[in-house]
N, CA, C, O and CB atoms as a CASP TS submission, in Angstrom:
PFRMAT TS
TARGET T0000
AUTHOR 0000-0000-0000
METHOD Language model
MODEL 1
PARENT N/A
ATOM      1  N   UNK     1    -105.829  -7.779  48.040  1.00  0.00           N
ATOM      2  CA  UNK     1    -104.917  -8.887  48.007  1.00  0.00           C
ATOM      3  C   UNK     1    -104.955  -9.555  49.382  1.00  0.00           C
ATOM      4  O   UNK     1    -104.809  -8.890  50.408  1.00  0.00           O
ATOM      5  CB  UNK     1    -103.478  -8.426  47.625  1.00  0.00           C
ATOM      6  N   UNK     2    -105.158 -10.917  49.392  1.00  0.00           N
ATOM      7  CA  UNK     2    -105.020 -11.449  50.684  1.00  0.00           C
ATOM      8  C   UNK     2    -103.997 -11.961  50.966  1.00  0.00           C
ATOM      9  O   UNK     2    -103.397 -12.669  50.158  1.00  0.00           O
ATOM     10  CB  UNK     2    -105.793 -12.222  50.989  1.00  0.00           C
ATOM     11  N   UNK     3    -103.480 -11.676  52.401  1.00  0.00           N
ATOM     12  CA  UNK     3    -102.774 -12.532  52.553  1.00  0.00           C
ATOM     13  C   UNK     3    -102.440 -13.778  53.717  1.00  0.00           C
ATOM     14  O   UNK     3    -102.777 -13.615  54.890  1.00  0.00           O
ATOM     15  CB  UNK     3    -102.083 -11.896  52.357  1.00  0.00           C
ATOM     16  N   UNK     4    -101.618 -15.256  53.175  1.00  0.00           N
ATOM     17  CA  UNK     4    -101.621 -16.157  53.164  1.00  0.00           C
ATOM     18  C   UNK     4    -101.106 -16.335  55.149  1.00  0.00           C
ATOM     19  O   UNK     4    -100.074 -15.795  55.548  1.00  0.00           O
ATOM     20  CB  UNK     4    -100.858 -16.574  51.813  1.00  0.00           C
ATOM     21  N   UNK     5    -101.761 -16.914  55.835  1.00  0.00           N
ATOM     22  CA  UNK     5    -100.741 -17.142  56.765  1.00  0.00           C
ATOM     23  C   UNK     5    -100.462 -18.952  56.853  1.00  0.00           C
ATOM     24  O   UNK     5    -101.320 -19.831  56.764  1.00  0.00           O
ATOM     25  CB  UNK     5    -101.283 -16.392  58.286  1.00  0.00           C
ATOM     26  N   UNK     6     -98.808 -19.130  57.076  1.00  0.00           N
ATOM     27  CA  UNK     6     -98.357 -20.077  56.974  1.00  0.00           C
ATOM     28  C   UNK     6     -99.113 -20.774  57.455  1.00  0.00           C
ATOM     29  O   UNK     6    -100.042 -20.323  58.125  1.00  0.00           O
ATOM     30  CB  UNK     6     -97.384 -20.155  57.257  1.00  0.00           C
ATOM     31  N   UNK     7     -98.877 -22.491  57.189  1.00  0.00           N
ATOM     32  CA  UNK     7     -99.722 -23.568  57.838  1.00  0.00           C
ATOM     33  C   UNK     7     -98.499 -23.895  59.110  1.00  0.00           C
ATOM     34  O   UNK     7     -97.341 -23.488  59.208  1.00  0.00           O
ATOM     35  CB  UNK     7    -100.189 -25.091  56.591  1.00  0.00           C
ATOM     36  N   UNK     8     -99.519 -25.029  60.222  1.00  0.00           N
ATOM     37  CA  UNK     8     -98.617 -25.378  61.214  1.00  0.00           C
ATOM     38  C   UNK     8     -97.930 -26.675  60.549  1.00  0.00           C
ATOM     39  O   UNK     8     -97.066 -27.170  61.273  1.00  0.00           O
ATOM     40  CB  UNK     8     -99.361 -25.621  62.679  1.00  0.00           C
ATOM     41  N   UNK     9     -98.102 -27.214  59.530  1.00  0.00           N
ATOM     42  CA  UNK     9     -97.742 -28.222  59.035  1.00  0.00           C
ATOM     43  C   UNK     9     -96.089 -28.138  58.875  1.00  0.00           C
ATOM     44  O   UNK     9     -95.327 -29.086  59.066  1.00  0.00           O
ATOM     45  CB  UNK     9     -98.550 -28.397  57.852  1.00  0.00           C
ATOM     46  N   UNK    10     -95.705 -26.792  58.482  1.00  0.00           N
ATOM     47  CA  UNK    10     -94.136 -26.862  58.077  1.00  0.00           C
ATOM     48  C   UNK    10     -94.455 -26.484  56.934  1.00  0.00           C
ATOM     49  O   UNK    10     -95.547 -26.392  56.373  1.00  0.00           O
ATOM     50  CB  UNK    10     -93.208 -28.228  58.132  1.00  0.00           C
ATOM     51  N   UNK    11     -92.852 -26.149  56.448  1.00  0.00           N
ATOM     52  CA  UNK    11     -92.497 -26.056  54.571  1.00  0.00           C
ATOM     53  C   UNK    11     -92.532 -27.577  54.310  1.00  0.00           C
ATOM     54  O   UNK    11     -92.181 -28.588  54.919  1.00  0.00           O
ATOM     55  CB  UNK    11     -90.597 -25.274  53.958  1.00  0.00           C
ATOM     56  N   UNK    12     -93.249 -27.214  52.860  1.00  0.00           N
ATOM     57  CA  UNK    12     -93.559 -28.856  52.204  1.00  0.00           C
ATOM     58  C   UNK    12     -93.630 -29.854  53.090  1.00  0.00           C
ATOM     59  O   UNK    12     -92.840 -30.785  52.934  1.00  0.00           O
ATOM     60  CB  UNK    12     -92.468 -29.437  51.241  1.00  0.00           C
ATOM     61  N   UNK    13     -94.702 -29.901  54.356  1.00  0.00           N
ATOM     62  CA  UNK    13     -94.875 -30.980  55.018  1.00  0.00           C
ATOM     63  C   UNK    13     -93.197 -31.478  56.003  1.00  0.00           C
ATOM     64  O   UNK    13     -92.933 -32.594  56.450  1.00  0.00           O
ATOM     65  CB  UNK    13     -95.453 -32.072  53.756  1.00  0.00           C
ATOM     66  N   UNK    14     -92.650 -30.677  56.053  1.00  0.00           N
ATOM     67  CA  UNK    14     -91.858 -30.961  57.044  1.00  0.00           C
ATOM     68  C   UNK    14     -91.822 -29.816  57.964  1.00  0.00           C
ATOM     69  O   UNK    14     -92.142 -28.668  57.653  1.00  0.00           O
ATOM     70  CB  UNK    14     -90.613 -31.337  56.575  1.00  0.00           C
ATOM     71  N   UNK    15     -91.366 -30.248  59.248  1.00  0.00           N
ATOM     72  CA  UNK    15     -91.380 -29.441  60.584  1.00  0.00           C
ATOM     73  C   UNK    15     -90.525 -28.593  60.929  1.00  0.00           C
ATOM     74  O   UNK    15     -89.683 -29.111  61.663  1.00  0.00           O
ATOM     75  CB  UNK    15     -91.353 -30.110  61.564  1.00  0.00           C
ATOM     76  N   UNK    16     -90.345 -27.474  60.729  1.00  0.00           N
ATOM     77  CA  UNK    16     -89.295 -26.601  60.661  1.00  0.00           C
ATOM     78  C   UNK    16     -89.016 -25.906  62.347  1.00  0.00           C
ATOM     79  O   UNK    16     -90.064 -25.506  62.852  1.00  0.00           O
ATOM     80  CB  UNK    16     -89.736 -25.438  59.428  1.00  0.00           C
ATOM     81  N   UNK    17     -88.271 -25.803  62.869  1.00  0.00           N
ATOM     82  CA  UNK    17     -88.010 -25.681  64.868  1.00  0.00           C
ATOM     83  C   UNK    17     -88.374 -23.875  64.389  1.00  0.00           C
ATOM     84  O   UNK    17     -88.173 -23.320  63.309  1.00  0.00           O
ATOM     85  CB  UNK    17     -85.528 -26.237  65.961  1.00  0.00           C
ATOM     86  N   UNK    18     -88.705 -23.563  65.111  1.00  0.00           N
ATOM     87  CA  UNK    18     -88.919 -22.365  65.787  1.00  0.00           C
ATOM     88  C   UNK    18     -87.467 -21.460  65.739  1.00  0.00           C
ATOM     89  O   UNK    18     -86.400 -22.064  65.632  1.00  0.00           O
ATOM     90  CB  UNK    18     -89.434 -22.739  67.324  1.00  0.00           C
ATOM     91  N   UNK    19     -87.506 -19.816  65.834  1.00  0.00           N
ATOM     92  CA  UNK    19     -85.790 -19.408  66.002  1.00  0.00           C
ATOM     93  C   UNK    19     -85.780 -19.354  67.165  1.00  0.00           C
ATOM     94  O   UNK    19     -86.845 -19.181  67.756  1.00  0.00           O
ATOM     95  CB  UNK    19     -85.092 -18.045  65.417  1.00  0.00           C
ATOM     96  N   UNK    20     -84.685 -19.472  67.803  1.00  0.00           N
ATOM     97  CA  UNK    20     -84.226 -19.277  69.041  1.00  0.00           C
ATOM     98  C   UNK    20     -82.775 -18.897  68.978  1.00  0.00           C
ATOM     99  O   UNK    20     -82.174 -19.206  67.949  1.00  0.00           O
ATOM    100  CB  UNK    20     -84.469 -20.436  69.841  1.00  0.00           C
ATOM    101  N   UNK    21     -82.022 -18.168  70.086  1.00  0.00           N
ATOM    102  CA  UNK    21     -80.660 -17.762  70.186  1.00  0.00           C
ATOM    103  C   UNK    21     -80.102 -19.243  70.888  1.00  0.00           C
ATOM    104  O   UNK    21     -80.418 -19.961  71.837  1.00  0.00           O
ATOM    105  CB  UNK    21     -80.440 -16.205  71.169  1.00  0.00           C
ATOM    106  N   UNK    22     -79.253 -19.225  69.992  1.00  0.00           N
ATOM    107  CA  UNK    22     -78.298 -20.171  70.211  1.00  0.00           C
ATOM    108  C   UNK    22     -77.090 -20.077  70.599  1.00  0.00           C
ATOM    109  O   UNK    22     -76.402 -19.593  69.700  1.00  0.00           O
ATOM    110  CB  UNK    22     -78.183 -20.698  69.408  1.00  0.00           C
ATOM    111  N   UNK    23     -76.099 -20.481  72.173  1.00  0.00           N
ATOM    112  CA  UNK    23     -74.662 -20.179  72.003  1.00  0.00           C
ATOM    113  C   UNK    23     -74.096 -19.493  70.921  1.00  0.00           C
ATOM    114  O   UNK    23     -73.911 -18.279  71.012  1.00  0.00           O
ATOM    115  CB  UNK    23     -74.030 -21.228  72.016  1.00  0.00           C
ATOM    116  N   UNK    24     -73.761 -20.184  69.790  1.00  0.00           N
ATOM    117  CA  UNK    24     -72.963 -19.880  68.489  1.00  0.00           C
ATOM    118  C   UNK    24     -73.366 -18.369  68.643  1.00  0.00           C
ATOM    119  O   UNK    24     -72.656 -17.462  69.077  1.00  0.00           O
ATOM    120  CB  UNK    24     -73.465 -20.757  66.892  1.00  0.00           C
ATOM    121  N   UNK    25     -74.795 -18.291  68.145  1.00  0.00           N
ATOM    122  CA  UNK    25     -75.221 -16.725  67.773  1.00  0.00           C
ATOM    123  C   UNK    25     -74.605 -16.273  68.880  1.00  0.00           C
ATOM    124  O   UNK    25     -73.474 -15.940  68.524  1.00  0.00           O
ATOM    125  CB  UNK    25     -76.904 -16.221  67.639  1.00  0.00           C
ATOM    126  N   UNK    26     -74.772 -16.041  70.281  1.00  0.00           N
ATOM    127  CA  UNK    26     -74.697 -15.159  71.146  1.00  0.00           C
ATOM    128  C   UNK    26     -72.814 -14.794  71.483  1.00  0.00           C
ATOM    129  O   UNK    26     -72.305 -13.715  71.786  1.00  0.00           O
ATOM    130  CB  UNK    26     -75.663 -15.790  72.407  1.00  0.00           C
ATOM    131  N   UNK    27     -72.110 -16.228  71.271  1.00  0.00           N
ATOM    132  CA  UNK    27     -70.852 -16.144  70.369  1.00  0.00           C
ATOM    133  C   UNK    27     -70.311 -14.970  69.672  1.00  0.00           C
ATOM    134  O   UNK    27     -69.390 -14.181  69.884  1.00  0.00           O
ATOM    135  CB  UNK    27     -71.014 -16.956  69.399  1.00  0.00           C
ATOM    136  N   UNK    28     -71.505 -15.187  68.464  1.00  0.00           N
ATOM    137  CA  UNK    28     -71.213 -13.876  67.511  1.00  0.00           C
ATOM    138  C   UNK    28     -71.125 -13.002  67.848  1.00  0.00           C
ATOM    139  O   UNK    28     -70.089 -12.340  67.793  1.00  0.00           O
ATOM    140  CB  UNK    28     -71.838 -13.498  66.705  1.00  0.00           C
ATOM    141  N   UNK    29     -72.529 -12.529  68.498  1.00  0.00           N
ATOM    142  CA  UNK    29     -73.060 -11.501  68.803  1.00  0.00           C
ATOM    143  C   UNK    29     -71.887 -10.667  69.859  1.00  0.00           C
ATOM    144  O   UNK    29     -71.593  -9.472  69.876  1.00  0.00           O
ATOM    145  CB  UNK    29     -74.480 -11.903  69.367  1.00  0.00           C
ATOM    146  N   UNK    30     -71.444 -11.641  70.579  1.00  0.00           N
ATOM    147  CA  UNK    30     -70.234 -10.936  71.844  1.00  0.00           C
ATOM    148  C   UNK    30     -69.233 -10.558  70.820  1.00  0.00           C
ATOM    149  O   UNK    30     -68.757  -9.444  71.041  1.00  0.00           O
ATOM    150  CB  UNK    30     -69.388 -12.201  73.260  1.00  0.00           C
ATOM    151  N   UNK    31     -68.726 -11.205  69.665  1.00  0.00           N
ATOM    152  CA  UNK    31     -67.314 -10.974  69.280  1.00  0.00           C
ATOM    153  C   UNK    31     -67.537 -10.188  68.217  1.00  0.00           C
ATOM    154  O   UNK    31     -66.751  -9.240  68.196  1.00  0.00           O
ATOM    155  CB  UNK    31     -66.425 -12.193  68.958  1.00  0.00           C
ATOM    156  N   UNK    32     -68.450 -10.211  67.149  1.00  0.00           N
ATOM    157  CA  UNK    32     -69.047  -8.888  66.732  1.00  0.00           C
ATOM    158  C   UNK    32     -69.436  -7.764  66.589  1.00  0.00           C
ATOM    159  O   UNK    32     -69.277  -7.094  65.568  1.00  0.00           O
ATOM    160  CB  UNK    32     -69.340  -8.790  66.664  1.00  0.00           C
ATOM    161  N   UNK    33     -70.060  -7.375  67.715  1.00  0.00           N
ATOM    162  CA  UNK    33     -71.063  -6.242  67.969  1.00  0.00           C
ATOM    163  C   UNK    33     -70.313  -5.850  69.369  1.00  0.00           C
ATOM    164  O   UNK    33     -69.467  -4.964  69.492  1.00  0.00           O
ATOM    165  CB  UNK    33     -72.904  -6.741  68.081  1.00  0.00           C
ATOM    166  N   UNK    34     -70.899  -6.856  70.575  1.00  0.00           N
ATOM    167  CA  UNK    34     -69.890  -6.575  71.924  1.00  0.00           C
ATOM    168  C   UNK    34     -68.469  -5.683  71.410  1.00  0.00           C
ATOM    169  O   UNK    34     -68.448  -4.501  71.070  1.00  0.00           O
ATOM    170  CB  UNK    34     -69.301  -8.317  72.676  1.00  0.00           C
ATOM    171  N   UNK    35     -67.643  -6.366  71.454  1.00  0.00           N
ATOM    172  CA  UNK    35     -66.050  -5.944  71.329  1.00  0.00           C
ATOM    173  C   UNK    35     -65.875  -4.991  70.362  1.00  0.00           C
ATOM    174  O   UNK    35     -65.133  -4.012  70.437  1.00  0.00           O
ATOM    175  CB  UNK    35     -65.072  -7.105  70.940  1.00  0.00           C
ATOM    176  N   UNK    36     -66.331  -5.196  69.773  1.00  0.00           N
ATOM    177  CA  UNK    36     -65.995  -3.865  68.558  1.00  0.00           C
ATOM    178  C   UNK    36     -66.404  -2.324  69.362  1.00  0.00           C
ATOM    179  O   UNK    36     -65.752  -1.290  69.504  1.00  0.00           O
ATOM    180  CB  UNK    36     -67.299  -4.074  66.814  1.00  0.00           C
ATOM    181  N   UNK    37     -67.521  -2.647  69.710  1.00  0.00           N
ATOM    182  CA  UNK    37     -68.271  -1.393  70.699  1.00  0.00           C
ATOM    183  C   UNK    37     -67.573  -0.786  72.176  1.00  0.00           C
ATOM    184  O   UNK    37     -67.657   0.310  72.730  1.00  0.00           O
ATOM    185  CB  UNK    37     -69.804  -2.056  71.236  1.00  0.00           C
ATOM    186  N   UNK    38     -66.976  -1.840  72.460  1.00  0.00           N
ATOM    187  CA  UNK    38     -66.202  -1.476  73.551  1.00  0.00           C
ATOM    188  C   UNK    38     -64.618  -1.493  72.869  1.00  0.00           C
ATOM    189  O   UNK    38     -63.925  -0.832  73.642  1.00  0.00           O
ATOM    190  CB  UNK    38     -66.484  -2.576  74.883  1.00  0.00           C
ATOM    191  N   UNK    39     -64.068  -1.818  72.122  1.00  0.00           N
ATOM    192  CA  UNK    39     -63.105  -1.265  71.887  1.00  0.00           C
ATOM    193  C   UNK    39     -63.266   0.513  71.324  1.00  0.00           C
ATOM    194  O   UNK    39     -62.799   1.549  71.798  1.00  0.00           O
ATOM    195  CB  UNK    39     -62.532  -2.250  71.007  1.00  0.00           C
ATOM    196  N   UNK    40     -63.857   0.337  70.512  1.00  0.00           N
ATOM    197  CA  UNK    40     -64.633   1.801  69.903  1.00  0.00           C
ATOM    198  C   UNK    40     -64.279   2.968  71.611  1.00  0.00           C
ATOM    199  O   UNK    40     -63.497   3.880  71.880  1.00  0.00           O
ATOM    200  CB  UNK    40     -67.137   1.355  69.463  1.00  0.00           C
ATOM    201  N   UNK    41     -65.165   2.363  72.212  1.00  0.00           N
ATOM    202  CA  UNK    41     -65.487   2.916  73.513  1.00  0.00           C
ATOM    203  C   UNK    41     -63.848   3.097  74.540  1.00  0.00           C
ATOM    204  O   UNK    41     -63.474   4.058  75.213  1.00  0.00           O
ATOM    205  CB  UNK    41     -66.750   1.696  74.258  1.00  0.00           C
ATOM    206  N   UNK    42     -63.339   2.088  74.352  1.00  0.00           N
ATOM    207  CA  UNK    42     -61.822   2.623  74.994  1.00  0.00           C
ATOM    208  C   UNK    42     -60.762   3.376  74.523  1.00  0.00           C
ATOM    209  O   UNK    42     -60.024   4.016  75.272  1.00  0.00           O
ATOM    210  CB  UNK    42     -61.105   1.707  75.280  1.00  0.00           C
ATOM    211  N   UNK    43     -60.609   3.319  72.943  1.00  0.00           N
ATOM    212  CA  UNK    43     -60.158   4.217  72.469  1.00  0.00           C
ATOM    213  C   UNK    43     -60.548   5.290  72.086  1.00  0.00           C
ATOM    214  O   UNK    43     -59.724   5.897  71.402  1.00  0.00           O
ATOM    215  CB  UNK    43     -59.788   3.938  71.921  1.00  0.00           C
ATOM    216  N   UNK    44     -61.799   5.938  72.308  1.00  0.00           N
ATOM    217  CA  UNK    44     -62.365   7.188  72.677  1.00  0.00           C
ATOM    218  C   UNK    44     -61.867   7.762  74.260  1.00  0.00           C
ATOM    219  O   UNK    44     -61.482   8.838  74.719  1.00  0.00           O
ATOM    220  CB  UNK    44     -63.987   6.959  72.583  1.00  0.00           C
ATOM    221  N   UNK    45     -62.064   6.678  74.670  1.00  0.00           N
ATOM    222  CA  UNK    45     -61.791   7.243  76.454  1.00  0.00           C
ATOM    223  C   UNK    45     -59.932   7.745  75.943  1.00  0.00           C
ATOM    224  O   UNK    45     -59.451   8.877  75.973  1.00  0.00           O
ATOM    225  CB  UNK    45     -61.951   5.280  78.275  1.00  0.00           C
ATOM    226  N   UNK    46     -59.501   6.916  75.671  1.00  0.00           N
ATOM    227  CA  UNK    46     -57.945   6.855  75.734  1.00  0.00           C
ATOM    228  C   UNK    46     -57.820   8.590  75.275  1.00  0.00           C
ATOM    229  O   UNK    46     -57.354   9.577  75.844  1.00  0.00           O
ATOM    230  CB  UNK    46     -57.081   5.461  74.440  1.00  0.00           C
ATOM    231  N   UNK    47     -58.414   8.384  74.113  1.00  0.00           N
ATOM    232  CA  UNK    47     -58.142  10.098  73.415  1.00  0.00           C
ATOM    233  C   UNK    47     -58.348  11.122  73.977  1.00  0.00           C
ATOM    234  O   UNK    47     -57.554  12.045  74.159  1.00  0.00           O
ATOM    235  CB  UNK    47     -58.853  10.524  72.347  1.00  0.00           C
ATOM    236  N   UNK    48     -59.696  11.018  74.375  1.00  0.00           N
ATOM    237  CA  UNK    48     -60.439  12.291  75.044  1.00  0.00           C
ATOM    238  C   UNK    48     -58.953  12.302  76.547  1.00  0.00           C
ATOM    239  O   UNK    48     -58.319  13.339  76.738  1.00  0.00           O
ATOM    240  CB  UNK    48     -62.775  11.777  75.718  1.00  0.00           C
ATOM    241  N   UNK    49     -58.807  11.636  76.986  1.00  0.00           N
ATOM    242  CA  UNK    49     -57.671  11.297  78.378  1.00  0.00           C
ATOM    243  C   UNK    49     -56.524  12.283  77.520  1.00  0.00           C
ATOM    244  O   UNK    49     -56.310  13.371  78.054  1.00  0.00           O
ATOM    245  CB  UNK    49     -57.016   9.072  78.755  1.00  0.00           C
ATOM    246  N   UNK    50     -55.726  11.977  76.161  1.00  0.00           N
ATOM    247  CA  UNK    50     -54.829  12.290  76.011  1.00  0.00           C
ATOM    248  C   UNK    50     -55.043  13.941  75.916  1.00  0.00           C
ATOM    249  O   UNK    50     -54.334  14.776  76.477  1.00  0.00           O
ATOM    250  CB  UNK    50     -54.331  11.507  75.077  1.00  0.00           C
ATOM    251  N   UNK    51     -56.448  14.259  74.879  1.00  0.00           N
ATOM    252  CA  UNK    51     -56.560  15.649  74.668  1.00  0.00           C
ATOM    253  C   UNK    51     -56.689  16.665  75.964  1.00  0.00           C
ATOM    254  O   UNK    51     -56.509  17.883  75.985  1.00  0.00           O
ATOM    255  CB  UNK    51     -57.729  15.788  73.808  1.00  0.00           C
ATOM    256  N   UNK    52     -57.158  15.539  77.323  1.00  0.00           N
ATOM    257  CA  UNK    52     -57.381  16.891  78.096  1.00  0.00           C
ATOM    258  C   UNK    52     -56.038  16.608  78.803  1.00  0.00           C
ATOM    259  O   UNK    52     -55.704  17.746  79.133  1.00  0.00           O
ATOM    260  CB  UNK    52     -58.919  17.114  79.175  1.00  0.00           C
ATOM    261  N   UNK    53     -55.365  16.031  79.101  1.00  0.00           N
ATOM    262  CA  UNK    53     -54.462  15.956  79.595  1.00  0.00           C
ATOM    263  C   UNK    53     -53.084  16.960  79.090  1.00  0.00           C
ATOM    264  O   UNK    53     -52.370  17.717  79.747  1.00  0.00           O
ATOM    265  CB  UNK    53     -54.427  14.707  79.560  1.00  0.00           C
ATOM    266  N   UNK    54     -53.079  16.609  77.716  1.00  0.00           N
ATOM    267  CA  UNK    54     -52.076  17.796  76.952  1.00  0.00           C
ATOM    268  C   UNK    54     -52.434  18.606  76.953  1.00  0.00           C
ATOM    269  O   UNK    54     -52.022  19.334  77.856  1.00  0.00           O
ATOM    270  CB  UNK    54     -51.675  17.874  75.796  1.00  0.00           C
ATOM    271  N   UNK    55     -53.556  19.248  75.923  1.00  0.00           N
ATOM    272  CA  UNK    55     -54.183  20.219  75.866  1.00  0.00           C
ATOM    273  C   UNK    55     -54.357  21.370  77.066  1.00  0.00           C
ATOM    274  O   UNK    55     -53.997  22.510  77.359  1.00  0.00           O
ATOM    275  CB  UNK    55     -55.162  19.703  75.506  1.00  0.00           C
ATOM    276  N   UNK    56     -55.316  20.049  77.638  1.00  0.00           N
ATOM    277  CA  UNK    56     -55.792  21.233  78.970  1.00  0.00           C
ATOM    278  C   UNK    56     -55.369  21.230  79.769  1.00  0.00           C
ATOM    279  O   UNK    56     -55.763  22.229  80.371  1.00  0.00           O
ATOM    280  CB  UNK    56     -56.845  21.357  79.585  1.00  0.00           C
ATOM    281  N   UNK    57     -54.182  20.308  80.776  1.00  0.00           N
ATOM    282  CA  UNK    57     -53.625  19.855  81.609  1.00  0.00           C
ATOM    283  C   UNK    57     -54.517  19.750  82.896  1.00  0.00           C
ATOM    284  O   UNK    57     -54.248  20.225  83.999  1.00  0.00           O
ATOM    285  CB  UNK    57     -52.536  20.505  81.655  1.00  0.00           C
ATOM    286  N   UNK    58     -55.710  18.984  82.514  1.00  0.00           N
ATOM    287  CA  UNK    58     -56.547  18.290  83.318  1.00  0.00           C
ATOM    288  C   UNK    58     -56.413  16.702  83.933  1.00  0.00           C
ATOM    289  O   UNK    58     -55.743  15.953  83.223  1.00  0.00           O
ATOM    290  CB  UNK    58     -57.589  18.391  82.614  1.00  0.00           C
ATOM    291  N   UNK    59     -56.734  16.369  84.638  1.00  0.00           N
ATOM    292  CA  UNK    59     -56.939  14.680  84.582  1.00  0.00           C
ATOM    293  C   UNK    59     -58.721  14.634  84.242  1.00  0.00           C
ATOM    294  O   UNK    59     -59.615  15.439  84.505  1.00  0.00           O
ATOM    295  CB  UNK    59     -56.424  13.728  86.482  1.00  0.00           C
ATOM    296  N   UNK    60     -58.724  13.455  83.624  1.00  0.00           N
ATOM    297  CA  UNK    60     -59.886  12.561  83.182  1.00  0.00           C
ATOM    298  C   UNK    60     -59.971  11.265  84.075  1.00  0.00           C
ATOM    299  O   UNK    60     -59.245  10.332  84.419  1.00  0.00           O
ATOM    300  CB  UNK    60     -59.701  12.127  81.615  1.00  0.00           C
ATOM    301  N   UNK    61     -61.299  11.736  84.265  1.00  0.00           N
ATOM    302  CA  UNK    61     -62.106  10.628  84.852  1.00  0.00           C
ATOM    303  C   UNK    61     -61.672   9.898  86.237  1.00  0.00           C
ATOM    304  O   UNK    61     -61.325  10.635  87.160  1.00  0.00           O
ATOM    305  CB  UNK    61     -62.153   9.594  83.812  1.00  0.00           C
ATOM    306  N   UNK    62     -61.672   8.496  86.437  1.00  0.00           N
ATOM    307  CA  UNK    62     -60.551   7.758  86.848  1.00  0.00           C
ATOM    308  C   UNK    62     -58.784   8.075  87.295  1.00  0.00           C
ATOM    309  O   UNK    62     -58.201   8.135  88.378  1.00  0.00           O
ATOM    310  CB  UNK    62     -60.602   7.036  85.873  1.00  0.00           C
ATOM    311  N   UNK    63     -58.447   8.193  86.200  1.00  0.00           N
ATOM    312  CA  UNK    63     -57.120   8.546  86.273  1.00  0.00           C
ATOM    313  C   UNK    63     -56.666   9.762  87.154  1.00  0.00           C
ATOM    314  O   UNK    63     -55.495   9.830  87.525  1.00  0.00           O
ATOM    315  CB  UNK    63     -56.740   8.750  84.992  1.00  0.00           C
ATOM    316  N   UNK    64     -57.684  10.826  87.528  1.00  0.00           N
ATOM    317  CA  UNK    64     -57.602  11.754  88.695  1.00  0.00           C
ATOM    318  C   UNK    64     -57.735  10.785  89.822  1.00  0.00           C
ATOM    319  O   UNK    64     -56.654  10.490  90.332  1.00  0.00           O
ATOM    320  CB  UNK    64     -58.752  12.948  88.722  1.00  0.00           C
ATOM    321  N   UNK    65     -58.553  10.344  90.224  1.00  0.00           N
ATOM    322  CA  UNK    65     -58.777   9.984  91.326  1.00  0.00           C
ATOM    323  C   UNK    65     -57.424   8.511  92.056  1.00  0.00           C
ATOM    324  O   UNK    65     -56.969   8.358  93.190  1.00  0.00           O
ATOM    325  CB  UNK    65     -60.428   9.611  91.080  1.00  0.00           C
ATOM    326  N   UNK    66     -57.153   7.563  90.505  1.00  0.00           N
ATOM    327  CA  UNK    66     -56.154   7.137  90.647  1.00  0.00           C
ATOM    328  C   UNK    66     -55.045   7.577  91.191  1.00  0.00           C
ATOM    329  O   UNK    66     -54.708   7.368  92.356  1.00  0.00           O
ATOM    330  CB  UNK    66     -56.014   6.883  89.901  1.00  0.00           C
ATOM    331  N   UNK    67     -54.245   8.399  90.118  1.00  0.00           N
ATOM    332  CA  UNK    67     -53.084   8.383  89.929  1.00  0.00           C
ATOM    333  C   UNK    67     -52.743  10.046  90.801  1.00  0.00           C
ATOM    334  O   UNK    67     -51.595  10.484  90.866  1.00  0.00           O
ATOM    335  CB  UNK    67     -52.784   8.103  88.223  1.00  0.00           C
TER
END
């Protein structure tokens, strides 16, 4: 089976742009993927902080050296 590679002509003779990242996407991409991941990521920190703190009566991370 062969296969076809597109022409430079475009679909049906019109010129179709190239992809590129665009603001909007990168938009998304921050409020999507970004934030979700770092929220994910702070409320892990927050927990792991609470468990050793009760639990083990340790300080975590930061908050030793802080507080």
């Amino acid at each position: 089976m062969s296969q076809e590679k597109s022409s430079p002509d475009g679909v049906f003779g019109q010129v179709v742009p190239r992809r590129r990242l665009t603001r909007w996407a990168a938009y998304y991409f921050l409020l999507y993927v970004c934030l979700p991941v770092l929220a994910l990521g702070v409320l892990a920190d927050g927990l792991l902080y609470l468990v050793s703190s009760v639990l083990f009566d340790r300080c975590h991370a930061l908050f030793c050296l802080l507080g």
